[in-house]
C-alpha positions as CSV (number, residue, x, y, z in Angstrom):
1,X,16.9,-30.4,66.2
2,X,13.8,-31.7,66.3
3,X,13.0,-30.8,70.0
4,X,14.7,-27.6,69.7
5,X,12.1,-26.6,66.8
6,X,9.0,-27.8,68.5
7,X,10.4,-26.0,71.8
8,X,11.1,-22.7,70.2
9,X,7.8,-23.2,67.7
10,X,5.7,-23.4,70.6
11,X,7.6,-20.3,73.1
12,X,7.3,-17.9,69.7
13,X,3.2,-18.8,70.1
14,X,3.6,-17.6,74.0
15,X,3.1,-21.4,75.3
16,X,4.5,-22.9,78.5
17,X,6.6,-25.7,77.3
18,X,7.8,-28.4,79.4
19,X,10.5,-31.0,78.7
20,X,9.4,-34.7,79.7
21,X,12.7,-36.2,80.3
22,X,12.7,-40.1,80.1
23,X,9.9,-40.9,77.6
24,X,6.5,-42.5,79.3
25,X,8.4,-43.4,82.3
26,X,9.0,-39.9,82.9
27,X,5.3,-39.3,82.6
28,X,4.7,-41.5,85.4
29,X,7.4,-40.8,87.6
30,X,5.7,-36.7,87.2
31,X,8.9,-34.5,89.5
32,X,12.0,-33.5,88.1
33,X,10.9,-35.8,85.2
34,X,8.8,-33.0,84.2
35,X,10.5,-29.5,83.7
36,X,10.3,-26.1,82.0
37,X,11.9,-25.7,78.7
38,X,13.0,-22.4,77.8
39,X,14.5,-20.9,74.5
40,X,17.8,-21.3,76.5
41,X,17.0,-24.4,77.0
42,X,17.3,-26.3,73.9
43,X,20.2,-23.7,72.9
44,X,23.2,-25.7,71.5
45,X,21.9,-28.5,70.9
46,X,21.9,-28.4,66.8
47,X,25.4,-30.5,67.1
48,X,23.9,-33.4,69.4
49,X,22.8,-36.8,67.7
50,X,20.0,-38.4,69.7
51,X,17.8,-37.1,72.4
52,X,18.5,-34.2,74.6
53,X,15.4,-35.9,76.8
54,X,16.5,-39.7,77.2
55,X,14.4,-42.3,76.1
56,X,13.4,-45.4,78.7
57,X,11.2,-48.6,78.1
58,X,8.1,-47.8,80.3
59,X,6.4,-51.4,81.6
60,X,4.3,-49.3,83.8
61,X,2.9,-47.1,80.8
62,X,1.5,-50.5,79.4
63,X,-1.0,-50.4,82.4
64,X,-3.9,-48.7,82.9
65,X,-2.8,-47.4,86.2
66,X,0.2,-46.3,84.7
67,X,-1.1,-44.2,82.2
68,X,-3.6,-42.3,84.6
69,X,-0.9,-41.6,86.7
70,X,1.2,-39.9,83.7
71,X,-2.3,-38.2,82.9
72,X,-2.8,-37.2,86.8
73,X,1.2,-35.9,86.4
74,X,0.4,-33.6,83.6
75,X,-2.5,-32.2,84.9
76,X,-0.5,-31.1,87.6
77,X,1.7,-28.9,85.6
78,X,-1.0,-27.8,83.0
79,X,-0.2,-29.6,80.4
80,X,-2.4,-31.3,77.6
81,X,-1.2,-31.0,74.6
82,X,1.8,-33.0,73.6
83,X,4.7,-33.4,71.1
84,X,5.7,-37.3,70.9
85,X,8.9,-37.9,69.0
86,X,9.2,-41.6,68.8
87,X,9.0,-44.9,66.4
88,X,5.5,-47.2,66.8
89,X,5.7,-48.1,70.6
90,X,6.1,-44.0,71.3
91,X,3.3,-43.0,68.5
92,X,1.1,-45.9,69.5
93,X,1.4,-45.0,73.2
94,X,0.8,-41.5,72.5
95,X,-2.8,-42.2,70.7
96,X,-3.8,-44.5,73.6
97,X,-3.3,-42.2,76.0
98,X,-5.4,-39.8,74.0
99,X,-8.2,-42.0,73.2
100,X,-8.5,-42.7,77.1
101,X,-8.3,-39.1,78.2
102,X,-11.4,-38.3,79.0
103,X,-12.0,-41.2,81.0
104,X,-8.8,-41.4,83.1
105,X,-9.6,-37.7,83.9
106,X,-13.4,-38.7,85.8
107,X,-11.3,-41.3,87.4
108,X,-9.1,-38.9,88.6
109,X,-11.8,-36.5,89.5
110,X,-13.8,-38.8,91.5
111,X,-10.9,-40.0,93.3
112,X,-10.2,-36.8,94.7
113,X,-6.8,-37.2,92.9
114,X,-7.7,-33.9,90.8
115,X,-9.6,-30.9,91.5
116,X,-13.2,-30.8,89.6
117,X,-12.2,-27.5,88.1
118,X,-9.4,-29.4,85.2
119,X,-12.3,-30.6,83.3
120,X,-13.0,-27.2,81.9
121,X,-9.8,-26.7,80.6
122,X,-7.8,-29.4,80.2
123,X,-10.7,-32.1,79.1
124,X,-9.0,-33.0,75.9
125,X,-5.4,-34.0,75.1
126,X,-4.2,-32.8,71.6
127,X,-1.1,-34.7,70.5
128,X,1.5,-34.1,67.4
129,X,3.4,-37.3,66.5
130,X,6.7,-36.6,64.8
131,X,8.8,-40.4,63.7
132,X,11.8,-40.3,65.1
133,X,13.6,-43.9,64.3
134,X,17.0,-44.7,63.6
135,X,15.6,-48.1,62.5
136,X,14.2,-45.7,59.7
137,X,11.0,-48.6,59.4
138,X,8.2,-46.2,59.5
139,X,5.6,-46.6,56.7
140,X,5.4,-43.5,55.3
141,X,7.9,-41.8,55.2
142,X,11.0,-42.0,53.5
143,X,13.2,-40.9,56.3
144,X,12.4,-40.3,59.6
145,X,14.2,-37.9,62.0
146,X,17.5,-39.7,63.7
147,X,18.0,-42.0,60.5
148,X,20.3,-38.9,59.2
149,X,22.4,-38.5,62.3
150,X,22.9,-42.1,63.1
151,X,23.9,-43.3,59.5
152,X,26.3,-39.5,59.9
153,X,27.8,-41.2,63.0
154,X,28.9,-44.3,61.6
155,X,30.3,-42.9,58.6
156,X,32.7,-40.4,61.0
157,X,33.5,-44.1,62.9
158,X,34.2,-45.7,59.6
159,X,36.3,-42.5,58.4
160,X,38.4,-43.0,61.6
161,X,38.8,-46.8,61.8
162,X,40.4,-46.5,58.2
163,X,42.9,-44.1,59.2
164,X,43.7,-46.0,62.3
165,X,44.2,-49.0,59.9
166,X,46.0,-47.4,57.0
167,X,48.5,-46.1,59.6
168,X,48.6,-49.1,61.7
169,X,49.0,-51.2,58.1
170,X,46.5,-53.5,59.5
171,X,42.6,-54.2,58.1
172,X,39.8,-54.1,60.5
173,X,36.3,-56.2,60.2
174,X,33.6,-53.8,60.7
């Protein structure tokens, strides 16, 4: 729900809105990683527990190198303002890589690996953290997005186990 309101949010206020499939590693890996969301897009999704986008541990993001080429791979598509849904490593990964912006941007520029002309535009990276934990251990907040649908899960699990038991007449250890 989450990425369906930021998605549609940001289409009613005419943006191009991309969907960055894979977390930080999809940053880096720039492609197919890296597509256009529509309003069609994140239709039907209300229903869905978890991430319609995939999450993956990133090793590479932890690098410098990494990170510029995630910053290189949204340049390429316009894009420099982001919408991190994520615990600490996602939130804390987010405000490095706008703190080093600027800086990874010259390198890029100087390389030859990007055109001059981005600086203009794109010299600044906006970002909008949203927690998004099942873990629920943000300080903060009381309840962060995913806490809800996971603890919903378990109790459908629960509600079926017993069933299974009761007609089974046997007792499961949860």
């Amino acid at each position: 729900a989450a990425v369906r309101s930021a998605v549609r949010a940001a289409l009613e206020r005419k943006a191009e809105v991309f969907g960055i499939f894979e977390g930080f590693q999809g940053m880096i890996e720039g492609g197919e990683q890296i597509r256009p969301f529509t309003w069609e897009s994140v239709g039907g999704v209300l229903q869905q527990g978890g991430t319609l986008l995939g999450t993956a541990r990133s090793p590479g993001f932890l690098e410098r190198e990494g990170r510029k080429e995630a910053v290189r791979n949204l340049l390429l598509q316009g894009i420099n303002r982001l919408v991190v849904i994520g615990g600490d490593g996602s939130l804390t990964g987010a405000e490095v890589l706008r703190g080093e912006w600027c800086t990874l941007l010259e390198e890029l520029v100087s390389e030859g690996r990007l055109d001059a002309s981005v600086r203009e535009e794109y010299g600044f990276l906006a970002v909008a953290g949203l927690v998004g934990s099942i873990d629920n251990d943000m300080f903060g907040t009381d309840l962060s997005i995913g806490t809800d649908s996971a603890l919903h899960r378990i109790t459908e699990a629960l509600d079926a186990i017993t069933s299974t038991a009761a007609s089974h007449q046997r007792t499961f250890v949860v």
